[in-house]
C-alpha positions in Angstrom: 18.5 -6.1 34.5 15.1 -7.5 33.7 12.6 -6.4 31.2 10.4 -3.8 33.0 8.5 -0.7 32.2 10.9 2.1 30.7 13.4 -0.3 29.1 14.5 -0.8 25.8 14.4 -4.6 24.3 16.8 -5.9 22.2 15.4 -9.1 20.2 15.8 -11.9 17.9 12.8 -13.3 16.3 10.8 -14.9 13.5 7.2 -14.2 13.1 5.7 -16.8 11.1 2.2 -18.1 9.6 0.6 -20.7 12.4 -2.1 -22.3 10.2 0.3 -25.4 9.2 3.2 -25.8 10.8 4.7 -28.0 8.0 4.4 -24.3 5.4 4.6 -22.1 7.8 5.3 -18.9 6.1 7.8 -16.2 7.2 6.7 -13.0 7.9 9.5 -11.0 9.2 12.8 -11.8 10.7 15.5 -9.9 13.2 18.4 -11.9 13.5 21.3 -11.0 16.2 23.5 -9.6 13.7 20.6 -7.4 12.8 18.2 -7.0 15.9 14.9 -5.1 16.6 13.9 -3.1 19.4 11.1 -1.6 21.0 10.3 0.6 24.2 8.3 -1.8 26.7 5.5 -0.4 28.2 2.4 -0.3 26.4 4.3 2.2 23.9 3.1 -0.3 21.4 6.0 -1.1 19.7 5.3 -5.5 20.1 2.0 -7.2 20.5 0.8 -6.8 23.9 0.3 -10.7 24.6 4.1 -10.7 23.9 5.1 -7.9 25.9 2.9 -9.2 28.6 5.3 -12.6 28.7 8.4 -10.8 28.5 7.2 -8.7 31.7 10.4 -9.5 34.4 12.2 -11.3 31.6 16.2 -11.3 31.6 18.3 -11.2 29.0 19.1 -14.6 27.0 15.1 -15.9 27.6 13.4 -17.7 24.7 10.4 -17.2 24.1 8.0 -19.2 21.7 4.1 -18.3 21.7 1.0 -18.6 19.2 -1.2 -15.2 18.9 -4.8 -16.2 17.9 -5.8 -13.3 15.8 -7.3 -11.4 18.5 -3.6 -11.1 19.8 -2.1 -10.3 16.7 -4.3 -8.9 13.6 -7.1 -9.0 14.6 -10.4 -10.8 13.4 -11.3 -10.6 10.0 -14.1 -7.8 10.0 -16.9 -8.3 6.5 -17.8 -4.7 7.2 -14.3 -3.5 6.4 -15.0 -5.4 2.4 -16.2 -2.8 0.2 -17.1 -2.3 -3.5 -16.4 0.9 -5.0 -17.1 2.0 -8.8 -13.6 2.4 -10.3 -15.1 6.0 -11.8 -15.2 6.7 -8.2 -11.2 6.0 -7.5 -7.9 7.4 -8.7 -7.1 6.4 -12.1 -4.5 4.9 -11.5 -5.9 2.0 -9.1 -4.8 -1.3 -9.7 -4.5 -4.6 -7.5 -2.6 -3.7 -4.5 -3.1 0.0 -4.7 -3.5 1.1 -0.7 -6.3 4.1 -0.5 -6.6 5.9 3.1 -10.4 7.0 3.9 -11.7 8.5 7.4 -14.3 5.8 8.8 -15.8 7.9 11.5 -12.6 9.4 14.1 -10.1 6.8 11.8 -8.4 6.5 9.3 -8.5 3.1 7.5 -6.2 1.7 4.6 -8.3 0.1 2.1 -6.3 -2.1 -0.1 -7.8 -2.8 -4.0 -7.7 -6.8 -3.9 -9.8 -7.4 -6.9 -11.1 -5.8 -10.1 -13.9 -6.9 -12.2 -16.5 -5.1 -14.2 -15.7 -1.6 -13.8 -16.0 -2.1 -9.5 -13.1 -2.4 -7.5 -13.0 -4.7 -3.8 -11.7 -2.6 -1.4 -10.3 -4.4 2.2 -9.5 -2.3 4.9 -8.6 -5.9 7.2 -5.0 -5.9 7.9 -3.6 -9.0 5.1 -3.5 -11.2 8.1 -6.8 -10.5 9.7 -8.6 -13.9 11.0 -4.9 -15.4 11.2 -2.8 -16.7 13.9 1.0 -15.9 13.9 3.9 -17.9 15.8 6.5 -15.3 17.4 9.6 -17.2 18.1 12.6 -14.8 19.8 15.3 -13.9 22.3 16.2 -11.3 24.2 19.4 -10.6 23.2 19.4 -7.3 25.7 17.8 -5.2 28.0 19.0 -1.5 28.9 17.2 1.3 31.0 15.6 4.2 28.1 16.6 7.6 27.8 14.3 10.5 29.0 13.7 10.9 25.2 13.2 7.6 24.3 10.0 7.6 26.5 8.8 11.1 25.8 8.8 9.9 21.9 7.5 6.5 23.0 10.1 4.5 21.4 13.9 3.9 21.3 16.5 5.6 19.3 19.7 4.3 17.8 23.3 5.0 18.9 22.8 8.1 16.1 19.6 9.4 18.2 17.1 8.3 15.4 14.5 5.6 15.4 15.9 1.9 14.7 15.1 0.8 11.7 13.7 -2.4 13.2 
């Protein structure tokens, strides 16, 4: 079977920082004792530059690719850096604390990355904005989805829930 619209992907991978390859820096793993998953077909579920390569793919293909940011975070945006009064915030802020706020039709998670004189900096970039990642993986397998794996636009487990992966 080859990877087409409809299928669910079975796949090992690392995703790691690309800025040095000497320190690159893991981000997340699957390993084939422990594999992800994902619905292909624009459902979302893997970068599309990936899923675009992996379009007619068999099972057992390697795969090893650099995203530029565009492809994977996205560029880091200034207008997305706020300050905010800390009298204007939850009590409770402190660095790391995630806030959600509506930016027109969306809703953006600003994250509190520094504090400093009563004003908080508020980033609503993704941590890796402005980076490029290195996706290294195999398919380990490729099966048709179920009617309700594409209605809820991603696959299910051999319990019928989500995989955790």
């Amino acid at each position: 079977m080859k990877i087409a619209r409809n299928t669910v992907v079975t796949l090992s991978y690392r995703l790691t920082t690309s800025d040095d390859a000497a320190n690159d820096e893991l981000l997340e793993e699957a390993t084939p004792e422990s594999p992800a998953h994902y619905l292909h077909g624009g459902y979302d579920g893997i970068f599309s530059a990936v899923e675009d390569r992996l379009e007619g793919a068999e099972a057992g293909v390697s795969l090893d690719m650099t995203l530029p940011p565009e492809d994977a975070f996205g560029h880091f945006e200034e207008e997305l850096v706020k300050l905010e009064k800390l009298e204007n915030l939850p009590e409770d802020v402190e660095l790391g604390t995630q806030l959600e706020a509506e930016v027109g039709d969306a809703i953006v998670i600003y994250t509190v990355t520094d504090i400093a004189e009563g004003v908080a900096v508020l980033d609503g970039n993704h941590p890796l904005a402005g980076r490029a990642v290195r996706v290294s993986l195999r398919v380990e397998g490729i099966r048709a989805a179920t009617a309700e794996e594409i209605e809820h636009g991603h696959p299910h487990g051999p319990e019928g829930h989500a995989y955790e992966h």
